[in-house]
C-alpha positions as CSV (number, residue, x, y, z in Angstrom):
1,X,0.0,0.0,0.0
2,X,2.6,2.5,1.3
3,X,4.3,1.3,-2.1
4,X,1.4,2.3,-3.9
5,X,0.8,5.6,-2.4
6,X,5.2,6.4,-3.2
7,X,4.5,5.6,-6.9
8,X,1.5,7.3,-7.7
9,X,3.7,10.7,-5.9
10,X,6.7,10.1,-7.8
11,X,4.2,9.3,-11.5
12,X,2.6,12.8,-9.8
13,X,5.9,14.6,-9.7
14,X,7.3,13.0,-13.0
15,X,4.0,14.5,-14.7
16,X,4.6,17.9,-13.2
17,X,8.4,18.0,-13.8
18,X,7.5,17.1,-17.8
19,X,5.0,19.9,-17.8
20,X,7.7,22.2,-16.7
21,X,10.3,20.5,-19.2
22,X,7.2,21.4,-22.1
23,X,6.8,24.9,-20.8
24,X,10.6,25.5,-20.4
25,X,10.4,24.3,-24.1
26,X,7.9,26.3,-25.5
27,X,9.3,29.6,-23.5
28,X,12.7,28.5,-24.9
29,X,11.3,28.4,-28.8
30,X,9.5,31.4,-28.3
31,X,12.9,33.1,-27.1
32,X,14.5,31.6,-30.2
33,X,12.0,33.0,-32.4
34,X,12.9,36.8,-30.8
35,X,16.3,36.8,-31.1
36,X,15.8,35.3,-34.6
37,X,13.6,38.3,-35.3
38,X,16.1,40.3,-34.0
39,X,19.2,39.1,-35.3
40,X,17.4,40.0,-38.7
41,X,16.4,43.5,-37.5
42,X,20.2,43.9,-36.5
43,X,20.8,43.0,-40.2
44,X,18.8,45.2,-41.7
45,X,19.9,48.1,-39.0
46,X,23.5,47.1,-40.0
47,X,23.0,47.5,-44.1
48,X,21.1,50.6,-43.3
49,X,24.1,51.8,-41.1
50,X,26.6,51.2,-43.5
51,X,24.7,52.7,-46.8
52,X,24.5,56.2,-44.2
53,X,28.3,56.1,-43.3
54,X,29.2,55.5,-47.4
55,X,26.6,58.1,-47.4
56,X,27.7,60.7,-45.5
57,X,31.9,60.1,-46.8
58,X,29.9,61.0,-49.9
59,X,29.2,64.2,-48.5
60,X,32.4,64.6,-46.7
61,X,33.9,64.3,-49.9
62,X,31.5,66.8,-52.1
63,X,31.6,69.1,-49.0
64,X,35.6,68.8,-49.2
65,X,35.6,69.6,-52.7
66,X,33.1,72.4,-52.5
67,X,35.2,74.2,-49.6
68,X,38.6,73.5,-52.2
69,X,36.2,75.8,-54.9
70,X,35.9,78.1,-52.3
71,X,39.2,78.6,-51.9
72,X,40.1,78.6,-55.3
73,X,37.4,81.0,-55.8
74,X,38.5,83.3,-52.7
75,X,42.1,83.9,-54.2
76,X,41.0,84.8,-57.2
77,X,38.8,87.3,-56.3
78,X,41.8,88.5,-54.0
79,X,44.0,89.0,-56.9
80,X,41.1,91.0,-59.1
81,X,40.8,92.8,-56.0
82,X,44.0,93.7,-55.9
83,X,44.3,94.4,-59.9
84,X,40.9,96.5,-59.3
85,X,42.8,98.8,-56.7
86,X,46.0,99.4,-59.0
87,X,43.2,100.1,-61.9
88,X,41.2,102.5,-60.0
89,X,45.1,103.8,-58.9
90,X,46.1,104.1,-62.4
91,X,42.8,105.7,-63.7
92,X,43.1,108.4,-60.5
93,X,46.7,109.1,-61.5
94,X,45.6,109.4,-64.8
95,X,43.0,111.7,-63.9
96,X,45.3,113.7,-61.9
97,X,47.7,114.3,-65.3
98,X,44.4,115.0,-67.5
99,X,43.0,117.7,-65.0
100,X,47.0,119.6,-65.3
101,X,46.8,119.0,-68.9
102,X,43.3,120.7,-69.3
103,X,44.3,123.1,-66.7
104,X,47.8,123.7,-68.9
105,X,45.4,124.2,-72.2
């Protein structure tokens, strides 16, 4: 009898402890099923990431180059500055001598 009563606890906890092993299961393959979900999302965030940083040494680049016209441009309108001052120079000597000329007529 007492034999009896020990097996039917130990079938009882032998049932309970595979219901646990099946719920541990189903919790693990739901788990599996997130971090497959997000090892993908990490993919896709990853290609995304890398298309904005080829992106954006694109525009490093174009911005580099723009700031190089800049430049270029700057200087040259430095030295037409400067040839605009010894033009207007010129012409106000020039004036100058015409003024004595006429003055001289």
């Amino acid at each position: 009898n007492e034999a009896k009563e020990s097996l039917k606890q130990d079938e009882s906890s032998l049932k309970t402890l595979r219901d646990k092993v099946d719920t541990q299961a189903h919790a693990n393959q739901r788990l599996q099923m997130e971090l497959d979900t997000a090892r993908s999302d990490l993919g896709g965030t990853n290609v995304e990431l890398n298309e904005a940083k080829e992106s954006l040494k694109q525009d490093e680049s174009s911005l580099k180059t723009l700031r190089d016209k800049v430049d270029t441009q700057a200087h040259a309108n430095q030295r037409l500055q400067m040839e605009l001052d010894t033009a207007r120079s010129d012409l106000g000597g020039t004036n100058v001598e015409l003024n004595e000329a006429k003055e001289s007529l």
